[in-house]
N, C-alpha and C positions, 0 to 999 in steps of 0.2 A: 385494312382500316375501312374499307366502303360498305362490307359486311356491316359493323357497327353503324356508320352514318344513314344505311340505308331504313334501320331499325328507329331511329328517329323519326316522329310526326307529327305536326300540328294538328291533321286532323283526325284524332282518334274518338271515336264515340264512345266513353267510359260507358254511357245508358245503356250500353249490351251485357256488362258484368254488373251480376250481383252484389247485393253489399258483405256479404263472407268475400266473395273473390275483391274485394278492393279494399276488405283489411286484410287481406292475403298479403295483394299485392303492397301494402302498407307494411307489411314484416318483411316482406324481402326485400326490398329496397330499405331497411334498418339494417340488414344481413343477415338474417336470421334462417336455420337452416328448417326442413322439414320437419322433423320430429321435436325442434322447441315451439315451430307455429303450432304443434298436434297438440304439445306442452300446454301453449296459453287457450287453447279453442278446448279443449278437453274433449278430440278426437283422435284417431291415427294419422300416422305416418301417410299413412296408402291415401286418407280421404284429402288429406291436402296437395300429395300430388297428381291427385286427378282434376282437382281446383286449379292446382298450374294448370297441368294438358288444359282443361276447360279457357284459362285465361289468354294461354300463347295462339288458342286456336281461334278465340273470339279479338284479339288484336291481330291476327293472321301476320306472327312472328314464325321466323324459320324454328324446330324441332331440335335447335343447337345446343351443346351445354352453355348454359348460362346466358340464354338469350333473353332471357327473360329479367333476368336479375341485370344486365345490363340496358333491357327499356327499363328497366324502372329506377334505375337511375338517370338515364339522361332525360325520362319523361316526370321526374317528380315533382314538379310544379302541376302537372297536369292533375293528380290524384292526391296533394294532399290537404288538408284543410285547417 
């Protein structure tokens, strides 16, 4: 469980990600998996999950499965509007 709480932060600077990567992070925190965000962006597979890599590395989240999908659930107040 400290894995997860560690992943939690008030202070996270959204102003380092893009706005593609913060409706990224807006479909995965809906659940939505790779290839239906490639769906709605009308890209690939591959260019949204290098949008992840770009987004877990600019919140300097651990490389974990699903680390990301769970900051963005315990941080969605931080990014949505």
């Amino acid at each position: 469980m400290a894995y997860f709480q560690s992943q939690i932060t008030e202070d996270v600077d959204l102003s380092r990600l893009t706005a593609i990567e913060l409706q990224i992070l807006k479909f995965i925190k809906e659940g939505y998996s790779s290839p239906q965000i490639a769906g709605f962006r009308n890209c690939s597979s591959r260019t949204v999950e290098k949008h992840r890599s770009n987004i877990i590395q600019k919140l300097q989240l651990k490389p974990k499965p699903n680390s990301l999908l769970i900051w963005a659930y315990k941080n969605a107040k931080l990014f949505t509007t």
